[in-house]
C-alpha positions in Angstrom: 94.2 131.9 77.8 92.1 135.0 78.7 88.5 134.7 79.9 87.1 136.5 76.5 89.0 134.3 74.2 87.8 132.1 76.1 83.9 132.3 75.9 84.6 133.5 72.4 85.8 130.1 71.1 82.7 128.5 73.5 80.4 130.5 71.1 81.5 129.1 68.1 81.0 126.0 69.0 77.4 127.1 69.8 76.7 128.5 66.5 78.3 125.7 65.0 81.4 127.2 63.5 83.9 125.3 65.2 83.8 121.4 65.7 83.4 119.9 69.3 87.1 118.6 68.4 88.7 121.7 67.7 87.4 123.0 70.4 89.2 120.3 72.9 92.3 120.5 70.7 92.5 124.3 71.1 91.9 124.1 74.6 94.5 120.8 74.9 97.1 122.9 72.9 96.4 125.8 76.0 97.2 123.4 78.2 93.7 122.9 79.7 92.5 119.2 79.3 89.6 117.3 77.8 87.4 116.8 80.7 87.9 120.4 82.0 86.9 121.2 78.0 83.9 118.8 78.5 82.6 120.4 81.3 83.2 124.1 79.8 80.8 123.3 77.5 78.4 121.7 79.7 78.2 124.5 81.8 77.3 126.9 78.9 74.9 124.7 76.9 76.5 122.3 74.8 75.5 118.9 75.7 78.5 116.8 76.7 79.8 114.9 73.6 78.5 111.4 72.5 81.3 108.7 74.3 82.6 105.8 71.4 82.7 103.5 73.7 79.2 101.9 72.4 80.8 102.4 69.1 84.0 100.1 70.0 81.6 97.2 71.3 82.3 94.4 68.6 79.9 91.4 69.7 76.7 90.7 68.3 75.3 89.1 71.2 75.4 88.7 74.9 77.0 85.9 76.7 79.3 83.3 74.9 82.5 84.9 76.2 82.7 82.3 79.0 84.3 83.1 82.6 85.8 87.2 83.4 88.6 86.4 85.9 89.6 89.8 87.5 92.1 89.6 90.4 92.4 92.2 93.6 95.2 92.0 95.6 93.7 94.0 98.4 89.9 91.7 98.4 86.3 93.3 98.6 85.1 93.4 102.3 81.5 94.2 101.5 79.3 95.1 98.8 77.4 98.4 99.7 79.0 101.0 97.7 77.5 103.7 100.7 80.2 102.2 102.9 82.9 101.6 100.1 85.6 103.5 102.2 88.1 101.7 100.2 88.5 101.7 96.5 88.3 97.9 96.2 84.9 98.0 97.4 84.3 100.2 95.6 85.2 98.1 92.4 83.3 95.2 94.0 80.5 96.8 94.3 80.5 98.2 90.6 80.4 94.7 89.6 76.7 94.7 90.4 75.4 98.5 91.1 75.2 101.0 88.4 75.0 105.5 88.8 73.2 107.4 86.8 76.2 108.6 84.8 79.7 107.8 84.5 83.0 109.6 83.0 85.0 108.3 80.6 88.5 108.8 79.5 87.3 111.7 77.8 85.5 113.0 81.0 82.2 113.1 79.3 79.5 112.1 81.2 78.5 108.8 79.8 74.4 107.6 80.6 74.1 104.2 82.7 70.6 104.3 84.2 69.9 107.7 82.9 68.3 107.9 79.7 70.3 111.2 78.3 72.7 113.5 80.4 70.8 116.6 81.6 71.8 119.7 80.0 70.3 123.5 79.4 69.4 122.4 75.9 67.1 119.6 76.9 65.7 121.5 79.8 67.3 119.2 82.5 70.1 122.1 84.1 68.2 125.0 85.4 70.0 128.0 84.2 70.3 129.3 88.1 72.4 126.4 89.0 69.8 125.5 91.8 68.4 122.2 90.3 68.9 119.2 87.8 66.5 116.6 86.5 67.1 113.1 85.3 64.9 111.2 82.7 65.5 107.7 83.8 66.0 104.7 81.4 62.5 102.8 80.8 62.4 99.2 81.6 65.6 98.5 83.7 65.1 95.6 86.4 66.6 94.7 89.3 68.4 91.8 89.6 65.6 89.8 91.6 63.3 90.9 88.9 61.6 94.4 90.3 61.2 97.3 88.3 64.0 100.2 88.9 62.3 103.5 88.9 62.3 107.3 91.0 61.5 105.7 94.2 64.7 103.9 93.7 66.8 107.2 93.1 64.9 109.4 95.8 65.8 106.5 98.7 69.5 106.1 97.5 69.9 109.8 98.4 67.0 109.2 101.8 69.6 106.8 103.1 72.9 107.6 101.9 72.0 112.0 103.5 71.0 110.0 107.3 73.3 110.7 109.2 72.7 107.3 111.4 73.3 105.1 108.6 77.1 106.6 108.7 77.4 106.5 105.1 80.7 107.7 103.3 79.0 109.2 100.3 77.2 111.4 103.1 78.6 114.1 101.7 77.2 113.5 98.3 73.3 113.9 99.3 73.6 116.3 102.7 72.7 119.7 100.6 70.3 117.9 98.3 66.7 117.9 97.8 65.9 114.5 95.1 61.8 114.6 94.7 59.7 112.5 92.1 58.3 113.9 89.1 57.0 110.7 87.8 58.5 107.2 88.1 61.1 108.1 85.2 61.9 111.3 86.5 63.6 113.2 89.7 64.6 116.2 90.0 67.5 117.7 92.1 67.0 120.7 94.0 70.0 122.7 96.0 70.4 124.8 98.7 72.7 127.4 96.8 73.6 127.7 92.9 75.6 124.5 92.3 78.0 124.8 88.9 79.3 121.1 89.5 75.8 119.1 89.7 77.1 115.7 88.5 78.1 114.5 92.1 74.9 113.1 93.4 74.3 109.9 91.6 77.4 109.9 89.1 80.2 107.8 89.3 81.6 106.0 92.1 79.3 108.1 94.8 76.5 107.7 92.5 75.6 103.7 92.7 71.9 103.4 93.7 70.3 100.8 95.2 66.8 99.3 95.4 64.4 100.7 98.3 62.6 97.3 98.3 65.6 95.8 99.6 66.8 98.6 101.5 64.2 100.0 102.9 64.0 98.2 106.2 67.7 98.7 107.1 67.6 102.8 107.1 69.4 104.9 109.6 70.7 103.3 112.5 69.7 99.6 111.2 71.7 100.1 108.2 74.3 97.9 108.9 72.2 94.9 109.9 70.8 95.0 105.8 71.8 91.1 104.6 72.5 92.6 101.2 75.4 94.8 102.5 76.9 90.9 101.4 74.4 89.5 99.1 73.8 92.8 96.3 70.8 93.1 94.2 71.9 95.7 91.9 71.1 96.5 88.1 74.4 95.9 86.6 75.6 92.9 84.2 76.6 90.7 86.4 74.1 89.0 89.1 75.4 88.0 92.5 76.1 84.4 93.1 78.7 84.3 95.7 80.8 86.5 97.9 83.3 85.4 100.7 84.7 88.8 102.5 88.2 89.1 101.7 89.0 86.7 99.5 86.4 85.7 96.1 83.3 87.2 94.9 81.2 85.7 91.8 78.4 86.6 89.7 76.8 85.5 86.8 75.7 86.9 83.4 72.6 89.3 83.8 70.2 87.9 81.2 67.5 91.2 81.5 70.5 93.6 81.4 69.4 96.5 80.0 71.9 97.2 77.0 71.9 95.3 74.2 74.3 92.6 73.5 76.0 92.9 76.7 77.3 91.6 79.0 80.0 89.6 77.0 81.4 87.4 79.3 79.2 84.1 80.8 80.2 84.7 84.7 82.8 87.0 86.8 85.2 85.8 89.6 86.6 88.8 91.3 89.7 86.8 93.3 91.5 88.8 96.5 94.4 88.3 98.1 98.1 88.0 97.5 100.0 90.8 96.6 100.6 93.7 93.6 103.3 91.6 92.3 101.9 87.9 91.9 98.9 89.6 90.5 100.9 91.3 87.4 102.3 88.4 86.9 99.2 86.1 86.9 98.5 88.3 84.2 101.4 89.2 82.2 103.6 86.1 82.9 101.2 83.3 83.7 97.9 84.3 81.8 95.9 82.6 85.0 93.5 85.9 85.1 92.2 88.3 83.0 92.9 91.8 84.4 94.8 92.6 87.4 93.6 95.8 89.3 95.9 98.6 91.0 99.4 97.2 90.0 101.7 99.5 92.7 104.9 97.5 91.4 107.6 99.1 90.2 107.8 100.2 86.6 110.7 98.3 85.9 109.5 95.0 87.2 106.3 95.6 85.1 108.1 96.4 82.0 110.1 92.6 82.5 106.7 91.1 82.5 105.2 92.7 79.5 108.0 91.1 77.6 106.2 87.8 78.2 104.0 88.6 75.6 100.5 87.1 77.4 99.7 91.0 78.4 99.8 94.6 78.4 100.0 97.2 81.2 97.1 100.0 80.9 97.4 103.2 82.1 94.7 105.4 82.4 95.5 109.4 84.1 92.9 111.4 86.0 94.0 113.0 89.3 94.6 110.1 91.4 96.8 111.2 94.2 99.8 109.3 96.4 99.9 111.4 99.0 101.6 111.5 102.9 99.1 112.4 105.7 100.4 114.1 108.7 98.0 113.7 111.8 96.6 117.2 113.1 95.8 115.2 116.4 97.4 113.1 118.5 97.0 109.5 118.3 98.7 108.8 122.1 95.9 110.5 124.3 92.8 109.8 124.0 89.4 111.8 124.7 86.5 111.0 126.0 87.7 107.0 124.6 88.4 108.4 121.7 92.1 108.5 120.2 93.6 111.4 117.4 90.4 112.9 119.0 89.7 116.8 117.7 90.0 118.0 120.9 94.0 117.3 120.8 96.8 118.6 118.7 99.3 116.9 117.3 102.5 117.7 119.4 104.6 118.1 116.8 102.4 118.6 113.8 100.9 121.8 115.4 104.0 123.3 114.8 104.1 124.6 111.3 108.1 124.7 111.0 108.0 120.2 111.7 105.3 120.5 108.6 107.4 122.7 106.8 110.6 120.3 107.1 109.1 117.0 106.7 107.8 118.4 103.3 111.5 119.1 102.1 112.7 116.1 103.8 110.5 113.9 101.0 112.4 113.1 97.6 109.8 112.8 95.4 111.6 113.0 92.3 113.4 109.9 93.6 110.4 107.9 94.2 109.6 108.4 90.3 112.6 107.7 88.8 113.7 104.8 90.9 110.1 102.9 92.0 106.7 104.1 90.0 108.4 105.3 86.5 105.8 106.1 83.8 102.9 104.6 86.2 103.7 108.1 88.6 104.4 112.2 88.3 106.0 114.1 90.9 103.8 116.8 92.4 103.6 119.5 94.8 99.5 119.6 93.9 96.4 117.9 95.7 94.7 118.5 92.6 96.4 117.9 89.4 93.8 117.7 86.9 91.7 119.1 85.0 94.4 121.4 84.2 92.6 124.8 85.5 92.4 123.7 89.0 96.5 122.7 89.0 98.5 125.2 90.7 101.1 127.3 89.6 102.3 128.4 92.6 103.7 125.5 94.2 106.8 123.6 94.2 108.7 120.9 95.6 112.4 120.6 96.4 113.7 118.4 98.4 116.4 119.8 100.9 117.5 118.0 104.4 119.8 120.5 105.1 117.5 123.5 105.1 114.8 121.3 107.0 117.3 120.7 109.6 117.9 124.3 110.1 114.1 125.1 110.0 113.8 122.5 112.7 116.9 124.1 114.0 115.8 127.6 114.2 112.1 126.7 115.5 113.7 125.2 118.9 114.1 121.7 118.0 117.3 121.0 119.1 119.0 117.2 119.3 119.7 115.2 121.9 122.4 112.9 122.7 120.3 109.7 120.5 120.6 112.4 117.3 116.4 112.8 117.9 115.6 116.4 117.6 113.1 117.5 120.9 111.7 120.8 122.2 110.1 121.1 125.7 110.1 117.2 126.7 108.5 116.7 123.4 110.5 114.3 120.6 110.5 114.1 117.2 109.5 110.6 117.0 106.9 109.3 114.8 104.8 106.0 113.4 104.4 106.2 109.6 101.8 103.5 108.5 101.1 102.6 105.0 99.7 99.8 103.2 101.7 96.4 102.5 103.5 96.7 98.9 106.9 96.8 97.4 106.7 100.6 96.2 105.2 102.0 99.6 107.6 100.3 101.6 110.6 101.6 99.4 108.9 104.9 99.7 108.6 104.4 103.6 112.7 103.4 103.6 113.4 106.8 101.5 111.3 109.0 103.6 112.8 107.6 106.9 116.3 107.9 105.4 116.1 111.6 104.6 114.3 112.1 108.1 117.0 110.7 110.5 119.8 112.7 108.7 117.8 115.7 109.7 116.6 114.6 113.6 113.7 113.0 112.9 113.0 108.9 113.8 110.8 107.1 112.8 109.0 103.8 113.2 107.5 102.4 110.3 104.5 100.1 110.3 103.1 98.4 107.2 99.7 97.3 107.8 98.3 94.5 105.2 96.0 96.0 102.7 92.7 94.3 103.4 93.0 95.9 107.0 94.2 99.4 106.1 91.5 99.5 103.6 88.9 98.0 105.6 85.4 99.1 106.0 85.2 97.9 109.8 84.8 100.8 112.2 86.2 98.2 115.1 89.5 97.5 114.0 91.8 100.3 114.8 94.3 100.1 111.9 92.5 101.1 108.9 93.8 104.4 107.5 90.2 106.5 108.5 91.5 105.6 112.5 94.3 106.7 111.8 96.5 106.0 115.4 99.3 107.3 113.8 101.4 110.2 113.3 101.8 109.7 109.2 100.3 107.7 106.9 100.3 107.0 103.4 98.0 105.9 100.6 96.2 106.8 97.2 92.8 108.9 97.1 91.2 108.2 93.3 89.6 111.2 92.0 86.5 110.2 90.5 85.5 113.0 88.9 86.6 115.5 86.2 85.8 118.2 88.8 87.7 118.3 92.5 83.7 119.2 94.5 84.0 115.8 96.0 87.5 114.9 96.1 88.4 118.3 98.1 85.8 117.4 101.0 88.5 115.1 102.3 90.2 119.0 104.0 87.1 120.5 105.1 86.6 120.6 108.6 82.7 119.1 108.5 84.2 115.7 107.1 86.8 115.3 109.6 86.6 111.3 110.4 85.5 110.8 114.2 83.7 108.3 116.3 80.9 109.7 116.2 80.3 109.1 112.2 82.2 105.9 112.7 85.6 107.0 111.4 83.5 107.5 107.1 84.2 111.3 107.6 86.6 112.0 104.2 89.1 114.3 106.2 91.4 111.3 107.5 94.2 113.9 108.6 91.2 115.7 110.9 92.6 119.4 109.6 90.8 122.1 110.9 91.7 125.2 108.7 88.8 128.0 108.3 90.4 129.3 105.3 89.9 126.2 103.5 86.2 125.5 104.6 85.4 129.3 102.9 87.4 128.6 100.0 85.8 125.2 99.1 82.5 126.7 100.2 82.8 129.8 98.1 83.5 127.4 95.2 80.5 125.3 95.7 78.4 128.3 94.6 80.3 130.0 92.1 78.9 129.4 89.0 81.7 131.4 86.7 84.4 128.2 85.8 87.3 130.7 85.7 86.4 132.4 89.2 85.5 128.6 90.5 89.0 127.2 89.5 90.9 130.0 91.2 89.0 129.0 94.2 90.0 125.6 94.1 93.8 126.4 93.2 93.6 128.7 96.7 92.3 125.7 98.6 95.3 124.1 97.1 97.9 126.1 98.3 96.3 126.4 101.9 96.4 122.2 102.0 99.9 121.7 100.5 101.3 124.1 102.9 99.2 122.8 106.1 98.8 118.9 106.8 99.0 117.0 103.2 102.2 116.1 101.4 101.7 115.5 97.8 104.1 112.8 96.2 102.6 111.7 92.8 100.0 112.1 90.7 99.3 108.6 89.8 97.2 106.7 86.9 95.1 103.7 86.8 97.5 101.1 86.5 95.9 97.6 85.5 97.3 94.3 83.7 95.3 92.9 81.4 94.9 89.7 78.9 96.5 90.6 75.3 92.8 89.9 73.9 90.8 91.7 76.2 89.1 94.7 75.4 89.1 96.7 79.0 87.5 100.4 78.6 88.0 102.1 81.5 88.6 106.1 82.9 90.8 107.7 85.0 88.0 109.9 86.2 85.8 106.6 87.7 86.1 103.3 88.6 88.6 100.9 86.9 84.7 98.8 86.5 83.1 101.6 85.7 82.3 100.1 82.0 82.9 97.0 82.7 79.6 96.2 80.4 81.5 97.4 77.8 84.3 94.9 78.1 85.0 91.8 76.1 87.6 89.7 74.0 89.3 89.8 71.1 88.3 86.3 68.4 
């Protein structure tokens, strides 16, 4: 679809000749997508589109549904969503803080605290793209009773932009000014013309919390705060008890501030066990409600569905399984510091070793045989919205051309069958998290590898540690002591501003910001720091997107190995009503949920 056409279709949904919803078909039949239609619109003064979820609430009352029971296979840690570096606490922390704004399924912005979503109709997205103001919701407490208002926003941002309180969503508030217009109002001023604005304070990034309880815990003290364990939020749910790694429990919110809601009396959000037991403590058993993140294969799910207790719910953003391979090296370390920047990767420096392991990985077997429907094959960091996917990547895999590339670029093999060059071998630790479809992954990867030269050790690391928040323990995936690694990064956001900071060279993860730097691979490309930079200012969506499909191609064909483009994947109870999006947080609406009579 050409740029004209385009902005000529934009128009008449301006003037009012063509419906919202043709609009997004057209653009879905053009093989754009919803969200990236959403935010078209958005950008050129049409408000983003009422979301039904308030629609589809059916009870008439709040409370009555008695107990929620969610389980986690990989348990909440802590509750400050600042240093949520995994997704579970993440989730846990959803439970009890709330954004601004979230995005639904849809990728409409959806209002949570924010009393309507800024746009250039109602005056609140300055037509210069250097600042943003939201009208807060009137009369929302805090959980201990205090009144939520600007001071509340205008610290979250204070403390999450300090650089000595080491936050993750750092990256969120660094290039932002938030002042108070009045205590219902703040108003967000940037340093350069800013086309995606809905980072600060939206979604998963977004979660504010109160400066009366904060306040004395900024900076360097931030990690002493007693409510990093004990949250006093604005959510549904108030917190009643939380045991790291294992349960956390709160109750119905009685002053929440929507109508009607929350549904369910109290919430138990259970860790532990693995992906497996949890589907079928849903599916099979009907022990829990909803079971979060179920990376089991598709066929196993399927079996359990047939029970009849539960469905499997799948909800596609651009959630990405992806293989990391270390630009430094984790054996030497630097000034006490391992996989320090001031090292290359011995092998890994050497673009031909990157260029084989990516043929040496058969992604189209891992769909077929282990993730199914629940995964897509990809050559793409980004794979949604549909104008920042790539067309000019591919992925084949072919161990007989890496092993000439490896071949050809001096890597020759040794007696053992182990490919070396200059003393150096190619030997290497892939780590991943503990389940049945990463460790099948690991097996397939390996296998492909040691035909072609390569050995390696594989480690499997249990997912409350991989995923752990603390900056001590030296096998969570930000430390990353190994030479490849494996996980899922959730894009939580119908726009890739804050999922592409994990490959700029600013967010590498060091010591010195306590390993919450977003760039766990510490990649160092200038290319890709210009590209991403140049898209953070370019207000023009078409000339934006080709940015982003450039920084793309530069990733893919440097450190990052894309394997699948993955959705939500939860189990839940046959009556329960479970709104969620693939561009936030599996709890993201968890207000909105409740049971079927």
């Amino acid at each position: 679809m050409i740029e004209q056409d385009l902005r000529a279709l934009i128009g008449e949904v301006k003037d009012g000749s063509l419906s919202r919803r043709s609009f997004v078909g057209r653009t879905l039949a053009l093989g754009l997508t919803a969200p990236m239609a959403g935010m078209m619109l958005a950008q050129n003064g049409v408000a983003f589109a009422a979301s039904p979820l308030r629609d589809a609430y059916k009870p008439t009352k709040a409370g009555g549904g008695g107990p929620l029971k969610l389980l986690f296979w990989q348990a909440a840690t802590l509750i400050n969503p600042h240093f949520a570096v995994g997704t579970k606490d993440q989730e846990g922390s959803r439970i009890f803080y709330e954004p601004l704004a979230a995005w639904d399924a849809d990728g409409n912005l959806f209002p949570i605290l924010a009393a309507e979503i800024p746009s250039k109709e109602n005056g609140g997205v300055a037509a210069d793209g250097y600042s943003v103001t939201w009208k807060l919701k009137p009369n929302v407490k805090w959980h201990d009773g205090k009144p939520f208002t600007a001071d509340d926003v205008v610290f979250t941002a204070e403390y999450a932009a300090n650089p000595a309180t080491a936050a993750v969503t750092g990256g969120s508030y660094m290039n932002v000014k938030v002042t108070k217009v009045d205590d219902l109002t703040v108003k967000l001023t940037f340093k350069e013309p800013t086309p995606f604005w809905a980072d600060a304070f939206v979604s998963s990034a977004g979660m504010i919390i109160p400066k009366h309880v904060f306040a004395d815990y900024n900076g360097d003290k931030s990690r002493d705060a007693p409510a990093n364990l004990a949250p006093v939020g604005t959510g549904p749910y108030k917190f009643s008890e939380f045991r790291p790694g294992d349960i956390l429990r709160g109750v119905r919110n009685p002053d929440y501030h929507v109508p009607n809601r929350p549904f369910f009396d109290s919430i138990e959000m259970k860790g532990g066990g693995d992906a497996v037991s949890a589907a079928r403590a849903v599916l099979q058993t009907g022990e829990y409600d909803y079971a979060w993140n179920m990376q089991v294969e598709d066929e196993i799910l399927k079996r359990l569905e047939a029970e009849g207790k539960g469905r499997v719910k799948m909800d596609y953003g651009g959630n990405l399984e992806f293989l990391l391979l270390n630009a430094t090296d984790p054996n030497t370390e630097v000034d006490g510091e391992r996989a320090s920047l001031k090292t290359k990767h011995p092998a890994f420096s050497d673009p031909a070793v990157r260029k084989a392991m990516n043929l040496l990985v058969n992604r189209a077997a891992i769909q077929q045989f282990i993730y199914g429907r629940t995964g897509r094959a990809t050559a793409n960091v980004f794979n949604g919205p549909a104008p920042f996917v790539s067309k000019g990547t591919s992925f084949a895999f072919e161990p007989d051309k890496a092993a000439q590339i490896l071949e050809d670029a001096g890597w020759k093999k040794g007696g053992d069958g182990i490919r070396a060059k200059d003393g150096k071998k190619l030997k290497f630790v892939f780590q991943t998290s503990i389940n049945a479809p990463r460790q099948k992954t690991q097996a397939i990867i390996k296998q492909a590898a040691q035909k072609a030269g390569i050995d390696m050790e594989l480690k499997s690391v249990p997912g409350s540690v991989f995923f752990s928040s603390d900056v001590a323990n030296p096998d969570t995936y930000p430390h990353f002591y190994a030479d490849m690694e494996m996980y899922t990064w959730n894009m939580t956001q119908a726009d890739p501003a804050v999922f592409a900071l994990q490959y700029v060279s600013w967010e590498a993860a060091t010591k010195a910001n306590k390993w919450q730097g977003r760039n766990i691979c510490r990649m160092q490309n200038p290319d890709v720091d210009a590209a991403y930079k140049a898209a953070q200012s370019e207000l023009d969506l078409v000339k934006r997107a080709a940015l982003f499909v450039k920084m793309n191609d530069l990733v893919v064909a440097d450190y990052v190995l894309p394997l699948l483009h993955r959705a939500q994947v939860s189990a839940i109870n046959g009556k329960l009503e479970a709104p969620a999006s693939g561009w936030d947080n599996s709890l993201a609406f968890l207000a909105e949920w409740y049971k079927q009579a």
